[in-house]
C-alpha positions as CSV (number, residue, x, y, z in Angstrom):
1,X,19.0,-15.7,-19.1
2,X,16.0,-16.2,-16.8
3,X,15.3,-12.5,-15.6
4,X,15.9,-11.7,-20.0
5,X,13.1,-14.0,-20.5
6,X,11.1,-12.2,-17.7
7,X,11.9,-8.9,-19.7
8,X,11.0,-10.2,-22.8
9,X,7.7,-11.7,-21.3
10,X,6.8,-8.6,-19.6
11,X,7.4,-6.4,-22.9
12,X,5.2,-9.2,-24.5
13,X,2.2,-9.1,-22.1
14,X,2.6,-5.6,-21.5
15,X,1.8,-4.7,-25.4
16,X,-1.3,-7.3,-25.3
17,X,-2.7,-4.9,-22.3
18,X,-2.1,-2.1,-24.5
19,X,0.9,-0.7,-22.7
20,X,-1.1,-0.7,-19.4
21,X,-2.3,3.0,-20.7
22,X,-5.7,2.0,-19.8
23,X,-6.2,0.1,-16.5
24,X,-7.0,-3.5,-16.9
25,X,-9.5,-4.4,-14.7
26,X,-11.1,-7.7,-14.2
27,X,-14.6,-6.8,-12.1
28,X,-14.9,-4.1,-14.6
29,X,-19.0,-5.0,-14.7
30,X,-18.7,-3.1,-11.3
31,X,-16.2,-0.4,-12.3
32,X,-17.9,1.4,-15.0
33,X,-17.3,4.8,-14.0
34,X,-13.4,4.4,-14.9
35,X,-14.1,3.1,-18.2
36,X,-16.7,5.7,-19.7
37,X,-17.6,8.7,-18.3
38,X,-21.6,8.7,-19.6
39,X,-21.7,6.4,-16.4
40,X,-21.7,9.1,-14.1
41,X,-24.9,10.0,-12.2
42,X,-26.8,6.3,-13.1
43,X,-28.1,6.4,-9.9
44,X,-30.1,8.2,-7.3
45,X,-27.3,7.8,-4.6
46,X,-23.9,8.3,-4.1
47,X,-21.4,5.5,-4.7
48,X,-18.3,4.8,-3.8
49,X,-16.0,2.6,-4.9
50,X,-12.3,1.5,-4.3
51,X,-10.1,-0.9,-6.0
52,X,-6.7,-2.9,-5.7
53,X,-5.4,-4.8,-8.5
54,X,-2.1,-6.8,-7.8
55,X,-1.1,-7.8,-11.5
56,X,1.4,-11.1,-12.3
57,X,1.5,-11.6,-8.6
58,X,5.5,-12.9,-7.8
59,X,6.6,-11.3,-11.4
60,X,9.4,-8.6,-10.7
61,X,8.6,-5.5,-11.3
62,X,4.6,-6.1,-12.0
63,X,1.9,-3.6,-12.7
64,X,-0.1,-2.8,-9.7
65,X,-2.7,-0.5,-9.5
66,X,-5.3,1.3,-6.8
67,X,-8.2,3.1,-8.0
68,X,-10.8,5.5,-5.7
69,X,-14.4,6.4,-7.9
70,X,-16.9,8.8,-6.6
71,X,-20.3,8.5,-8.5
72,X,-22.6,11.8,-7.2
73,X,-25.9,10.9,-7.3
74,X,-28.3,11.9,-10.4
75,X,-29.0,16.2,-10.4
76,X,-32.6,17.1,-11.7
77,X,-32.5,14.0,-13.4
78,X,-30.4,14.9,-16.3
79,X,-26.9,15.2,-14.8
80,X,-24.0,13.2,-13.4
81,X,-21.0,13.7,-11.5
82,X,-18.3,11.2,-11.1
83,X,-14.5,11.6,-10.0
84,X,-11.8,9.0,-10.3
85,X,-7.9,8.9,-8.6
86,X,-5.8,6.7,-10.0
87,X,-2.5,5.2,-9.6
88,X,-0.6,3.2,-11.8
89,X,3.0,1.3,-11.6
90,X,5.0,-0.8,-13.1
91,X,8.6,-1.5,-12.7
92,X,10.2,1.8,-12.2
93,X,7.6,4.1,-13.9
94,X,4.4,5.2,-11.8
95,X,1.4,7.5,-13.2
96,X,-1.3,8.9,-11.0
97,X,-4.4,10.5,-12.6
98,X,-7.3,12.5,-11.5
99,X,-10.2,12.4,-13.9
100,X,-13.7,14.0,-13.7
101,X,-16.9,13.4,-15.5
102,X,-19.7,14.9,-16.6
103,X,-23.0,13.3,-18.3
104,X,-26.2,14.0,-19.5
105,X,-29.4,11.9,-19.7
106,X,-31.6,11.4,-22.3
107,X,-34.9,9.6,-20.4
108,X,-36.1,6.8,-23.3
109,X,-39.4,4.6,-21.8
110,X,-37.7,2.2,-19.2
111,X,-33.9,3.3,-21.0
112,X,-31.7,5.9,-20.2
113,X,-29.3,7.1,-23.1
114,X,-26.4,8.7,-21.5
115,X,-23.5,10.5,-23.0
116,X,-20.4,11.8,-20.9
117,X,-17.5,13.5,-20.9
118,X,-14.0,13.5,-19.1
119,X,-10.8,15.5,-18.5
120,X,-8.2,14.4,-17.1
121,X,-4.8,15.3,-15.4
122,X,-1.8,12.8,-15.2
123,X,2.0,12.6,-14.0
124,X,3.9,10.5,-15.3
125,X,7.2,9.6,-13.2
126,X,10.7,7.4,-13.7
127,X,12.6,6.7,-10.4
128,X,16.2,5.4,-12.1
129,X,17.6,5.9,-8.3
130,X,15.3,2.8,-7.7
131,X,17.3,0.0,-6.0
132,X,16.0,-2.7,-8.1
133,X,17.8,-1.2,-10.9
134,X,21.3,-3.0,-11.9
135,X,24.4,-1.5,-14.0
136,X,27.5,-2.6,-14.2
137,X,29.1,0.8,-14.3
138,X,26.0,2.1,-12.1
139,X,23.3,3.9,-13.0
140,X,24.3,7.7,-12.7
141,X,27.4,6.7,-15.0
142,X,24.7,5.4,-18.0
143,X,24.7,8.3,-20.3
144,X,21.7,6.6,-21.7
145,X,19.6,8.0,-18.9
146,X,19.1,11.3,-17.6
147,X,18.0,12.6,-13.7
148,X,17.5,10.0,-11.6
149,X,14.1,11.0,-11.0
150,X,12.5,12.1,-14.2
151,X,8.4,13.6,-14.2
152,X,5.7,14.8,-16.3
153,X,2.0,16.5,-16.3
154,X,0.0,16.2,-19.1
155,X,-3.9,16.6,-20.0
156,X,-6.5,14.5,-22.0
157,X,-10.1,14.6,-22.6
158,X,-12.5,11.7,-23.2
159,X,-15.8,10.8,-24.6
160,X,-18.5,8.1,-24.0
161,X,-21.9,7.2,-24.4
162,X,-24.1,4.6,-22.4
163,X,-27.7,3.2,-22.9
164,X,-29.6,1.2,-20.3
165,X,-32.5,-0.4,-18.9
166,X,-33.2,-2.4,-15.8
167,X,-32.0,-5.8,-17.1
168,X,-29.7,-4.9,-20.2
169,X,-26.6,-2.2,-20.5
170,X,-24.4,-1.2,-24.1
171,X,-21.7,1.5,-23.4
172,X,-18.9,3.1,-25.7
173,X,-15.9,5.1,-24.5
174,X,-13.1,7.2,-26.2
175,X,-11.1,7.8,-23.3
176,X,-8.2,9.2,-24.5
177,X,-8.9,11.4,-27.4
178,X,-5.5,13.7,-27.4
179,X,-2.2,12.1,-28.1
180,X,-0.5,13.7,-25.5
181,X,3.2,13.8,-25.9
182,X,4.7,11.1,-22.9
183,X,8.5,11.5,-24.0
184,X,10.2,13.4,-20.9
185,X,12.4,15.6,-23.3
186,X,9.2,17.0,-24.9
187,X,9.9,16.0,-28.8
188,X,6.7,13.5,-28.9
189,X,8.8,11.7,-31.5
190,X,8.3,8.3,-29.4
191,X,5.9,7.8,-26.9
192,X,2.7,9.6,-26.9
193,X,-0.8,8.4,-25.2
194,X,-3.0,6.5,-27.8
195,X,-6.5,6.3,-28.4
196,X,-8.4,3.7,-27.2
197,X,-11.7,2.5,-28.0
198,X,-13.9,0.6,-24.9
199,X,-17.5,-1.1,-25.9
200,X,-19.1,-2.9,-23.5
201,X,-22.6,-4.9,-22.9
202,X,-24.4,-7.3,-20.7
203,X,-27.9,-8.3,-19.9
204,X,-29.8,-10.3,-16.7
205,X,-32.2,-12.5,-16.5
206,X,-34.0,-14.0,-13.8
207,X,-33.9,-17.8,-14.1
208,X,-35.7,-18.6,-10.9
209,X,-37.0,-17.6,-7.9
210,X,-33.4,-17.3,-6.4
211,X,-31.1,-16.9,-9.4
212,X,-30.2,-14.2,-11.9
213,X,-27.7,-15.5,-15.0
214,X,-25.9,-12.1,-16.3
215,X,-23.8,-12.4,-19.2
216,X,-21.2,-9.9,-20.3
217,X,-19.3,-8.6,-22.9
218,X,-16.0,-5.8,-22.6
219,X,-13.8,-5.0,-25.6
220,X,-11.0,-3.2,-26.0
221,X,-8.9,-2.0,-28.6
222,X,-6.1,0.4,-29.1
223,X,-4.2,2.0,-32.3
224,X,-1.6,-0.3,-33.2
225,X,-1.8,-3.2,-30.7
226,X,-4.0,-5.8,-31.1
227,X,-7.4,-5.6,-29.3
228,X,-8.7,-7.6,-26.8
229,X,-12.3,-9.2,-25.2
230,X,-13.3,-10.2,-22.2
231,X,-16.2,-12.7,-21.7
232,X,-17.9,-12.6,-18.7
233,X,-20.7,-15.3,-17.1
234,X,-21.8,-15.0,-13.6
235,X,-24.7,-16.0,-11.7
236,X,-26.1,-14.2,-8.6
237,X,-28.1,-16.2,-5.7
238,X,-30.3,-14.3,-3.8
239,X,-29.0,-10.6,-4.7
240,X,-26.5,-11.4,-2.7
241,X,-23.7,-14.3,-3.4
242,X,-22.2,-13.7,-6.9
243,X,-20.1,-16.1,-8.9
244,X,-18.4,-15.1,-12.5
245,X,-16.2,-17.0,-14.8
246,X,-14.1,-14.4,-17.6
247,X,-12.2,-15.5,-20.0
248,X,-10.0,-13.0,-21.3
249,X,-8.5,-13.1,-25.1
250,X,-4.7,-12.1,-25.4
251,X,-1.5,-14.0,-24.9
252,X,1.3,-14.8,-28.3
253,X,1.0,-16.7,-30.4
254,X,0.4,-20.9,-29.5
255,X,-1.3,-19.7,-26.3
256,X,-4.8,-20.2,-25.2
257,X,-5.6,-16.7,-24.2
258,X,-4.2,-14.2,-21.8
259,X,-6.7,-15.2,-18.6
260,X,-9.3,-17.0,-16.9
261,X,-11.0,-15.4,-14.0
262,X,-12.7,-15.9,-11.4
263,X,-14.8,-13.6,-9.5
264,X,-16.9,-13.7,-6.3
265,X,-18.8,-10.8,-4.5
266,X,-20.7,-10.5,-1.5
267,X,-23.2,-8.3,-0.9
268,X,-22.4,-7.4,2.9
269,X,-25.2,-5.2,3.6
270,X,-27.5,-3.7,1.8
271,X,-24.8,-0.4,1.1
272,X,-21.6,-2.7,0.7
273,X,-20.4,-5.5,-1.5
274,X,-16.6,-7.2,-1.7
275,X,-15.8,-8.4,-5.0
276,X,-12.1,-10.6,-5.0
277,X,-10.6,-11.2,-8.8
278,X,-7.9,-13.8,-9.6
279,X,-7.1,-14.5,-12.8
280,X,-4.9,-18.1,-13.6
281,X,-3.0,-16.7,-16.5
282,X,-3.3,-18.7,-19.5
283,X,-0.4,-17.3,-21.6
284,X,3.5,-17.8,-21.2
285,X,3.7,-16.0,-18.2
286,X,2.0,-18.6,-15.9
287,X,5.7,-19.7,-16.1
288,X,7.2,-17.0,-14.1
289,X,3.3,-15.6,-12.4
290,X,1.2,-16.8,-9.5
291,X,-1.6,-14.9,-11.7
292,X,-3.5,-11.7,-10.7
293,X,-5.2,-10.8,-7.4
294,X,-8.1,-7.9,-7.3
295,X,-9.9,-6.6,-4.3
296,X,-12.8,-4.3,-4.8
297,X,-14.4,-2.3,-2.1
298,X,-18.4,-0.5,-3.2
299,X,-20.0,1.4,-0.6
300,X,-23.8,3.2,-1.4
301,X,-25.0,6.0,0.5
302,X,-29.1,5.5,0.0
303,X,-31.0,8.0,1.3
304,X,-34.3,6.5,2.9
305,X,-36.3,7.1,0.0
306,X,-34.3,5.3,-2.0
307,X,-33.7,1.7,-0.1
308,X,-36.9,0.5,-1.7
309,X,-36.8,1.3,-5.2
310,X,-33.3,-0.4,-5.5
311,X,-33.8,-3.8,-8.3
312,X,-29.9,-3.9,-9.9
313,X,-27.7,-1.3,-8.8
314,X,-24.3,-3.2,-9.5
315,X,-24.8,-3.9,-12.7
316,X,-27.2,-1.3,-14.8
């Protein structure tokens, strides 16, 4: 009855994060790139940026994800660049996707109006000869299930747009516009990718001498699943020590949300920062969860020119 309730749970959760389609992310204020492709090229330099999320940390079978993003620096002013690898698992399924983006820039006063596009290649893959797996007649005798090892490639495309200025940021993002058929025998009569629509904002302002308050605001919502906000406050002493507080909506029904997380990031030197993630889970699963752990790794190549004109390049 206990590992049923973990099923159930999962199936639970797994639906409030919109069948883990789209990554969940927790320091998604520095992870734009993989959220909307108008992102690409905001800056004058490269960046690099690498990311792992460990998901329902103790929870059988949790999601896990890893995540590489290479934002080219600006072209003639107008253009951007960006690449993303990605790969996803959670019990026995896995995806891996390669995405690239392309943006334009609109230059508006102290703004920047961006608007992006993606495409994307992904395999999906089911390891049934997975020893975690139990049947009682074994699991090449199920006649429910196929190969052992079933795979898939499929495409998508994506759309976003993004405006901002040195102290305030509003982006959009379709990034899955194709409803690419997911069912392994090819009929698309069950599973298919789903649309999903990402807005996100946020604004600084400098308090004192010392300290920056940055609010911050990510939604996300998906056909037929219920959406879902995140609410970020942090707080950033010195350009360099940064404290955040999310709370993330979600959970069933009598709970108090899905998450609350807390962030911290450390600018080491004046290319790299560490940003740690751990969200205390606020729904049901706290039960069987020692919550969420995420590590995130940005690196900045600045060319010399370019060291002294820098004023908020995690954020904007």
């Amino acid at each position: 009855m206990r590992h049923l309730l973990y099923i159930i749970l999962a199936v639970v959760a797994t639906n409030g994060a919109y069948s883990q389609q789209q990554q969940m992310y927790t320091q998604f204020m520095f992870n734009k790139l993989s959220i909307n492709p108008a992102f690409a090229g905001n800056e004058s330099y490269l960046t690099g940026t690498a990311i792992y999320r460990d998901q329902w940390h103790g929870f059988p079978g949790a999601p896990k994800a890893q995540l590489l993003s290479i934002n080219l620096p600006r072209f003639g002013k107008r253009v951007g660049l960006g690449f993303n690898v990605e790969r996803q698992s959670i019990g026995v399924t896995q995806k891996i996707t390669y995405q690239g983006m392309y943006a334009y820039k609109f230059i508006m006063g102290e703004g920047t109006l961006s608007m992006g596009i993606s495409a994307a290649g992904r395999n999906y893959k089911v390891d049934f000869s997975d020893p975690t797996l139990y049947a009682v007649q074994g699991i090449v005798n199920d006649p429910s299930l196929g190969s052992l090892i079933q795979s898939k490639n499929l495409f998508n495309a994506g759309f976003g747009v993004y405006f901002n200025t040195p102290q305030f940021y509003l982006g959009a993002a379709i990034p899955r516009m194709i409803k690419a058929d997911i069912d392994f025998d090819g009929n698309g009569l069950f599973s298919t990718e789903v649309r999903h629509l990402m807005v996100m904002t946020g604004a600084t302002f400098r308090v004192s001498k010392d300290w920056r308050y940055t609010p911050q605001l990510l939604f996300k919502g998906a056909e037929n699943t219920p959406f879902g906000i995140d609410v970020n406050n942090s707080a950033t002493l010195k350009d360099k020590y940064t404290f955040g507080l999310t709370y993330r909506t979600g959970g069933s029904a009598g709970d108090f949300g899905e998450s609350l997380d807390l962030i911290m990031g450390l600018q080491l030197t004046e290319s790299a920062m560490l940003g740690v993630a751990y969200d205390i889970s606020l729904s049901k699963l706290r039960s069987a969860s020692a919550g969420s752990l995420e590590v995130m790794i940005n690196y900045n190549i600045l060319p010399r020119k370019a060291k002294t004109v820098i004023i908020n390049p995690r954020y904007f």
